[in-house]
C-alpha positions as CSV (number, residue, x, y, z in Angstrom):
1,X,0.0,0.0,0.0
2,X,1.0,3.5,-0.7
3,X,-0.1,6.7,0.7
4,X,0.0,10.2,-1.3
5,X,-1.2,13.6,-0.7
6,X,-2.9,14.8,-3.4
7,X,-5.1,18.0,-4.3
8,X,-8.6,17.0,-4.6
9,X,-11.1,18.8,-6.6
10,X,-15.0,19.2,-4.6
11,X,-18.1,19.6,-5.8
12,X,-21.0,21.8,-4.1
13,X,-24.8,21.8,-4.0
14,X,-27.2,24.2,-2.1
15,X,-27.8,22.5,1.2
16,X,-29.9,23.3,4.3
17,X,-28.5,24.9,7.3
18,X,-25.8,22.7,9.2
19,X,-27.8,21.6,12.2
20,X,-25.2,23.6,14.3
21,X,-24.0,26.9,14.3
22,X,-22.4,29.0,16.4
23,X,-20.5,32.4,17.1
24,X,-17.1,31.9,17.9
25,X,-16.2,35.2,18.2
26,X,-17.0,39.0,17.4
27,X,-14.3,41.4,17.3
28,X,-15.8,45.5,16.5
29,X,-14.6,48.9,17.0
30,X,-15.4,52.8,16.0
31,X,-16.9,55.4,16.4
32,X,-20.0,54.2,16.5
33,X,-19.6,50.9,19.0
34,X,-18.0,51.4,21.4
35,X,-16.8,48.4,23.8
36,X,-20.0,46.8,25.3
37,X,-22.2,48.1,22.5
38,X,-22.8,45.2,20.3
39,X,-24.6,41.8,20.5
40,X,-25.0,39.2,18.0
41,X,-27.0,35.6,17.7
42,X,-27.8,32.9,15.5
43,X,-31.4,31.9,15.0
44,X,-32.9,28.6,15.6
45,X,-32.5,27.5,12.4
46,X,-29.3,28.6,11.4
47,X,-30.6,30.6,8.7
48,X,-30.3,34.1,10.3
49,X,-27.1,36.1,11.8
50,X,-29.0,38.9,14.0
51,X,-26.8,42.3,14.9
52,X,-27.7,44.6,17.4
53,X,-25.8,48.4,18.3
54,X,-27.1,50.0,21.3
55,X,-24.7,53.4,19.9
56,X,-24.9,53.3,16.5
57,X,-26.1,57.2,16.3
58,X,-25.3,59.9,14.0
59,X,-26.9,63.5,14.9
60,X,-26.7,66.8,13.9
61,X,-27.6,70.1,15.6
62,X,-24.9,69.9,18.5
63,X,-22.1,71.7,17.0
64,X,-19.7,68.7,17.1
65,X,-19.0,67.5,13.4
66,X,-17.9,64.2,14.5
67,X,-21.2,63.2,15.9
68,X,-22.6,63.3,12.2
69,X,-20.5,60.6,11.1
70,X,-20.2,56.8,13.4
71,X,-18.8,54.2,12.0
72,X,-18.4,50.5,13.2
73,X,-15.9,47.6,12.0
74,X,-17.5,44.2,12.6
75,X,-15.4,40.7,12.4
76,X,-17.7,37.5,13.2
77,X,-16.7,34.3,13.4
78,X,-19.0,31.5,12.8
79,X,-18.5,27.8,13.6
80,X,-20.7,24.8,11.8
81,X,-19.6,21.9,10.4
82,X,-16.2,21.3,7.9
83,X,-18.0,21.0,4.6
84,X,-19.9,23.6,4.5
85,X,-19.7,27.2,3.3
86,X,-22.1,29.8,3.7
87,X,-23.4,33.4,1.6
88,X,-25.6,36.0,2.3
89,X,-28.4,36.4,0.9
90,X,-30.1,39.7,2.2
91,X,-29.7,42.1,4.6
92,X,-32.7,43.4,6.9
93,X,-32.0,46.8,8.9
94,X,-33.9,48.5,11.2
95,X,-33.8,51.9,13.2
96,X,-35.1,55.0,13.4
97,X,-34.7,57.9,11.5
98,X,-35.7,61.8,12.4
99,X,-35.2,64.7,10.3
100,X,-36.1,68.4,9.8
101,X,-36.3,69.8,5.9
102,X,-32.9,70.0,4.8
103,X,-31.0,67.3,5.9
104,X,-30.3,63.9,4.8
105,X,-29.7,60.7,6.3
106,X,-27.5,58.0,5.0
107,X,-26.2,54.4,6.0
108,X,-23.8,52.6,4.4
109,X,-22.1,49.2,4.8
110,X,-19.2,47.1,2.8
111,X,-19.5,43.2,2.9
112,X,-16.7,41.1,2.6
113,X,-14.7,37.4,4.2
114,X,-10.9,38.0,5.6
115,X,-8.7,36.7,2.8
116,X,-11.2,37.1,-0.1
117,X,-10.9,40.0,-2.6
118,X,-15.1,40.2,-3.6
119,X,-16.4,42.9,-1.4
120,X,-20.4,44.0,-2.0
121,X,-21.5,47.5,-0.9
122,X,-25.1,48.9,0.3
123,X,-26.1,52.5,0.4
124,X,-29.6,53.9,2.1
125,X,-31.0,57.6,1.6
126,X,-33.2,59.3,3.9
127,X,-34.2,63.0,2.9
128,X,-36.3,65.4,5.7
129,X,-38.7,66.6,6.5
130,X,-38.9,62.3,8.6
131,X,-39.9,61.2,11.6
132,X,-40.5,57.0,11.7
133,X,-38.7,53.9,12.5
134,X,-37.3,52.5,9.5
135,X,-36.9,49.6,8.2
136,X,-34.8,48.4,4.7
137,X,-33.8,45.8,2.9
138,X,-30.5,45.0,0.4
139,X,-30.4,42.0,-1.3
140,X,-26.6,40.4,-2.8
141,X,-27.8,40.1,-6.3
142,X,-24.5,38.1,-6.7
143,X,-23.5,35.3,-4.0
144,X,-20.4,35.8,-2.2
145,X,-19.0,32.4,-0.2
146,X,-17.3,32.1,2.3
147,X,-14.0,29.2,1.5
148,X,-15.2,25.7,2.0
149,X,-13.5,23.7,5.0
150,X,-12.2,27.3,6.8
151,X,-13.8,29.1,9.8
152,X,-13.1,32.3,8.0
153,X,-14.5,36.1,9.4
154,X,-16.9,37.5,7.9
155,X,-16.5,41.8,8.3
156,X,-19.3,44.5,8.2
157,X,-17.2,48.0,7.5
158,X,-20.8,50.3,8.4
159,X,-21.1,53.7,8.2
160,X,-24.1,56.2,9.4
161,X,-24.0,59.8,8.4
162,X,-26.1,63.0,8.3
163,X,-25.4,65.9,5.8
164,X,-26.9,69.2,4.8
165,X,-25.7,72.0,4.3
166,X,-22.9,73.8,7.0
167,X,-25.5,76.2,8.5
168,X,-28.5,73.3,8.4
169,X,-26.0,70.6,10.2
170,X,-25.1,73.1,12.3
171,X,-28.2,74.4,13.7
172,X,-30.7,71.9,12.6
173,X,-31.4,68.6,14.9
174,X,-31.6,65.3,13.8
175,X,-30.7,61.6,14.1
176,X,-30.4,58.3,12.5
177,X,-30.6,56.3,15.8
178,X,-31.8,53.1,17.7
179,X,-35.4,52.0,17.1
180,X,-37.6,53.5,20.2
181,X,-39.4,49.8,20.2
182,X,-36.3,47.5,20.5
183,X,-33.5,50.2,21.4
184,X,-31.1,49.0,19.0
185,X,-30.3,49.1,15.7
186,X,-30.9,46.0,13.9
187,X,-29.0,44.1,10.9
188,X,-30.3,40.6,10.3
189,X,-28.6,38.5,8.5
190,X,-30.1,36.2,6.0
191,X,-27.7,33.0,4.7
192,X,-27.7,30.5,2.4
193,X,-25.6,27.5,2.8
194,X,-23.9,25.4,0.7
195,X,-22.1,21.5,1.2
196,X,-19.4,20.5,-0.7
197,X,-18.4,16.7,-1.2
198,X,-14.9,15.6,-2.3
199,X,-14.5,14.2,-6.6
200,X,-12.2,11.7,-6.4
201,X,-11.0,8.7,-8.9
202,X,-13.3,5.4,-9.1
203,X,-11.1,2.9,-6.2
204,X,-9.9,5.9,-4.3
205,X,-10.7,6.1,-0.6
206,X,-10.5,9.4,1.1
207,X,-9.8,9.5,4.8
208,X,-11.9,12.9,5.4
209,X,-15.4,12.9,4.8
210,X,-14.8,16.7,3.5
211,X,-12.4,18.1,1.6
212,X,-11.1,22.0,2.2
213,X,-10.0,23.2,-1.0
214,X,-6.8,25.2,0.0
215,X,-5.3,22.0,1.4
216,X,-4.6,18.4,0.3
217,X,-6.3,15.6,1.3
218,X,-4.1,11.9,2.0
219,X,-5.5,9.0,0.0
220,X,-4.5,5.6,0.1
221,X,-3.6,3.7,-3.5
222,X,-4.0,0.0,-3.0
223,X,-1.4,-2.0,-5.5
């Protein structure tokens, strides 16, 4: 008997959720979180990453131009099952947004995985005279996937801002702020999933079940 290591080319097919996920870890910092600020959970199901700031507020009318702009970097860390791989699919966000005539509201937020070069961006618009919770929705008209077999971060870079004119964002209060019902601002992530399953040779045994494509898996060749 002789053993190689060999690369080893996997197939994928849309799959339901792994039966367990979890959050390993969330790293975030800005502006706009500050330590403390930020919860996160996965549903039931495993279909839905949930998100929730307690500080993610931008406001005008207090003469500090920093509070119009907060921004938050987010790094989560999911663990489920080697074998699988995981998109997103939409994007549900809720808040609330209050604003005089003149001023605008905007978030913003860049999707990416650590290590990957596809990034996908979302942009909302609120124009005054508002005063109502909000809530939107951004769907990835192209799926981005995570690498099959690695617990890889996946990283929110989110951005709220109000803008006006200098005299308006000066003297003029208003906010893009927490929904009053929940006290948070809200991102809830929809995912998709996806299980991959190792293409091998007919009379080749692979030892792992699952094959991560960035490394090799050992076979045995019987003689």
């Amino acid at each position: 008997m002789k053993t190689f290591a060999i690369a080893t080319l996997a197939a994928s097919v849309l799959a339901d959720a792994p039966s367990k996920v979890t959050i390993t870890d969330i790293t975030y910092g800005g502006s706009g979180c500050p330590a403390g600020s930020l919860s996160g959970w996965v549903s039931d199901d495993n279909t839905k990453l949930t998100l929730d700031f307690d500080q993610f507020v931008a406001r005008s009318g207090t003469g500090v131009i920093s509070d119009t702009r907060k921004n938050c970097q987010v790094s989560v860390l999911l663990n489920y099952p080697q074998g699988f791989s995981y998109s997103i699919a939409k994007i549900d966000y809720y808040g609330h947004v209050k604003l005089p005539q003149g001023l605008k509201a905007t978030q913003k937020s860049t999707y990416y995985f650590s290590g990957e070069s596809n990034q996908v961006s979302f942009e909302s618009t609120f124009d005054g005279p508002v005063d109502r919770p909000y809530a939107a929705t951004d769907f990835f008209q192209q799926a981005v996937w995570s690498p099959c077999g690695i617990s890889t971060r996946g990283n929110v870079n989110a951005q709220v801002r109000i803008s006006g004119s200098p005299a308006d964002v000066n003297s003029k209060a208003g906010e893009i702020s927490v929904d009053q019902a929940t006290g948070k601002v809200r991102r809830v992530f929809a995912l998709n999933w996806k299980q991959y399953y190792p293409l091998v040779p007919n009379g080749v045994t692979i030892e792992n079940k699952y094959v991560n494509r960035n490394q090799s898996s050992i076979i045995d060749i019987n003689q």
